[in-house]
N, C-alpha and C positions, 0 to 999 in steps of 0.2 A: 823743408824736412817733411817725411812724408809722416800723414797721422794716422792715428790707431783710436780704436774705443774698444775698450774692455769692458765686459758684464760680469758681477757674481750676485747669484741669487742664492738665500741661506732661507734657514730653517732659523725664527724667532730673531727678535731685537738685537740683544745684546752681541750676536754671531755676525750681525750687517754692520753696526757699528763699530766693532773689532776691524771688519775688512775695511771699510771708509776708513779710520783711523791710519790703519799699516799700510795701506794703499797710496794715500796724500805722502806718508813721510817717508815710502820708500823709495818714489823715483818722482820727477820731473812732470807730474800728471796733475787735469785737472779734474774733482769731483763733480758731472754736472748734471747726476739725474738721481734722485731718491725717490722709490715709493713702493709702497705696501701690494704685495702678490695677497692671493687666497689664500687663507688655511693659517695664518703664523708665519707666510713667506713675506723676502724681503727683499730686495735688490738695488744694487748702484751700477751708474754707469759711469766709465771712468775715461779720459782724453788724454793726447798726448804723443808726442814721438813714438814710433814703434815699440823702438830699442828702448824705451822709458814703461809703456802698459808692461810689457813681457813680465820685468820684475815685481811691478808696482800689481799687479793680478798674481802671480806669487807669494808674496807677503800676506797679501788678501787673503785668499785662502786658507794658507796658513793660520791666520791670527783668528781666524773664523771658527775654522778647526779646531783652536785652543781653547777659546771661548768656551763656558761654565754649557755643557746640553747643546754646544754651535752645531750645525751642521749646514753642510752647502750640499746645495742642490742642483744648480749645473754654475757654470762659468765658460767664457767663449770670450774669444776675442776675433775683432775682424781688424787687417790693416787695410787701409785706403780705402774707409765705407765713401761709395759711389756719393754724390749729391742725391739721387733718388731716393737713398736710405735715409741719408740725414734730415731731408726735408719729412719726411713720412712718420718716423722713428723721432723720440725724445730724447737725441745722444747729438743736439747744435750746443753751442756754448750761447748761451742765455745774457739777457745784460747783467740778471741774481749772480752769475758765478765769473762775469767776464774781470772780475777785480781779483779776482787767484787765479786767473790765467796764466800762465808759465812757460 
């Protein structure tokens, strides 16, 4: 099955943990990158079947967006990142996250 990594980056805490949150329970993904942007920004990286990010980066969004002052600040998804991305870029599945791998 071919795989996908989705990115949302927000504005403050509680808007990144909202997407993490609605991202994990809306599709078949795994969470495997957290960390802190400049300024109050925030971002996750998200894995998984295509047809699985599409919704689970929707959700995200969303719940980000709902979130109490949330805001997102971009979001992107790439399907079938090459091995040069993956080895360069912090979106491999780690041994931390390879036990909710799905």
């Amino acid at each position: 099955m071919p795989e996908a990594v989705g990115v949302i980056e927000t504005l403050g805490f509680p808007a990144i943990l909202a997407a993490a949150d609605a991202s994990v329970k809306a599709a078949r993904v795994t969470l495997v990158y957290f960390d802190k942007a400049e300024s109050g920004r925030f971002y996750i990286a998200i894995r998984g079947g295509i047809s699985e990010v599409k919704p689970a980066i929707a959700a995200g969004i969303e719940a980000a967006e709902a979130a109490y002052g949330g805001q997102v600040i971009t979001h992107y998804i790439v399907p079938n990142p090459p091995e040069n991305v993956e080895s360069v870029l912090p979106l491999e599945y780690t041994e931390e996250v390879e036990q909710f791998r799905i």
